[in-house]
C-alpha positions, 0 to 999 in steps of 0.5 A: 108163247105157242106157234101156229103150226100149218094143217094143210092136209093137201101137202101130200106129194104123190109118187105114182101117176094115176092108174100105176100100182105100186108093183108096176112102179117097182118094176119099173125101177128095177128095169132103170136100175139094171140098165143105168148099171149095164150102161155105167160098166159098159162105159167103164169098159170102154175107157179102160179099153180105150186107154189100154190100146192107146186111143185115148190119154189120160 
């Protein structure tokens, strides 16, 4: 007994938008990256401050 296995070659999902380069596409990765960590320091930064001075409680 064999099972039919679907060949459907349009299942493809594709990762860029049209006209974007692979390149552009990592770049732009990088930059997100490097913001979203400068952004999740930055917040650590402010809490520890913020806790330290006795603005907040934990």
């Amino acid at each position: 007994m064999t099972t039919n296995k679907p060949t459907d070659s349009n299942n493809t999902v594709s990762t860029s938008q049209e006209g974007e380069s692979k390149q552009e596409l990592n770049k732009k990765t990088s930059v997100q990256f490097g913001i979203s960590v400068t952004v999740g320091v930055l917040t650590i930064i402010l809490v520890a401050a913020s806790a330290y001075f006795g603005i907040i409680r934990f």
